[in-house]
N, C-alpha and C positions, 0 to 999 in steps of 0.2 A: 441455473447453475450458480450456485455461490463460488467466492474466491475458497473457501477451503476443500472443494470437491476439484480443484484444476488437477491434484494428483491423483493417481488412480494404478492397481495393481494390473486392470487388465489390458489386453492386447488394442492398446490409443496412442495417439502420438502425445507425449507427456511435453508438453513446453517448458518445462520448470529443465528440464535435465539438456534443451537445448544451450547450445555455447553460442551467443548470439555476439556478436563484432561489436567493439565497441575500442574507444582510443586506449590503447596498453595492453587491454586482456578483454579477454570472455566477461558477459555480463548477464543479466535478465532479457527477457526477453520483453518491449515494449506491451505486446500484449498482455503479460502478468501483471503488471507494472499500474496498466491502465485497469488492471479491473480489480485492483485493491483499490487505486484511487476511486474509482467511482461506488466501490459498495463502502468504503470508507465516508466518503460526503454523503450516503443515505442518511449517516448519524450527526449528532450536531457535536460537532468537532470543536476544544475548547482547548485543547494545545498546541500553542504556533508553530511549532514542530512538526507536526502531522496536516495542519495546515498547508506550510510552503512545501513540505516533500509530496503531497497529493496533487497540489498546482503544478510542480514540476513535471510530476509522471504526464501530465493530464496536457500538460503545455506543448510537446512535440511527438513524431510518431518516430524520433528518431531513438538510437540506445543511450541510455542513462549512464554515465562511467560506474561500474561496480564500487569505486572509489565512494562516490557519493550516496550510494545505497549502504555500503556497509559502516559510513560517517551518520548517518539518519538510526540506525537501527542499533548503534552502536550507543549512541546518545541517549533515545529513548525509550532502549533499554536496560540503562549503564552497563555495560557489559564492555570487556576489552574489546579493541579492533581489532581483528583478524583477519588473513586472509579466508573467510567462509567462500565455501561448495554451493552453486545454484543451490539445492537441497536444503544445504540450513538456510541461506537466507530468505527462501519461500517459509519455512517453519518461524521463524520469528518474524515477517509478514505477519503468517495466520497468527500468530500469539499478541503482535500488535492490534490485531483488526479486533481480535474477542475483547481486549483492553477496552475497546474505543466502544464495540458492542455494550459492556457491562458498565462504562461510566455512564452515570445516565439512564442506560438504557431504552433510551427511546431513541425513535427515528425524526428524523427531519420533519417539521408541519411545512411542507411548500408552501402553503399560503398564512402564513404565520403575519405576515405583515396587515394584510386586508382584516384579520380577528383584532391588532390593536385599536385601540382607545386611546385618542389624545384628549390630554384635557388642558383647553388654554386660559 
């Protein structure tokens, strides 16, 4: 399952639409959270932006302030701040993550370090 199949119209428990606790208001859900950041790091990641908010999803299993998701997604892709609905900001997720897919286009070589060539 990729991150743009977490929604779905039939009878599933949808985590995008859950109100998960977080300090002031409702937020994502860590699970969502965690598995942009990790189909995100499949690609080689070249905006520091997307960089630290990936680390951060990836850094605890606690809730993310909605604060801090809609400052990331707000930035990256200038758009005003708003108070968004779980719903859009899973939709500008998936719109980021195709971004990150189509720059480049390729995936991570894991062993990209072992293929170089130094020359002293």
């Amino acid at each position: 399952m990729n991150f743009e199949d977490m929604t779905t119209e039939y009878n599933t428990l949808n985590r995008i639409h859950v109100h998960f606790s977080a300090y002031k208001n409702s937020t994502l859900s860590p699970y969502v959270l965690t598995n942009f950041a990790k189909e995100a790091f499949g690609y080689k990641l070249s905006n520091p932006l997307d960089i630290a908010f990936c680390m951060q999803c990836l850094q605890k299993e606690e809730a993310m302030s909605k604060e801090l998701i809609i400052n990331y997604i707000a930035a990256r892709l200038e758009i005003d701040y708003k108070d968004y609905s779980n719903e859009k900001l899973y939709k500008f997720l998936v719109e980021i993550l195709k971004e990150i897919k189509s720059s480049k286009g390729m995936k991570r070589d894991r062993n990209y370090l072992s293929k170089r060539i130094l020359v002293d």
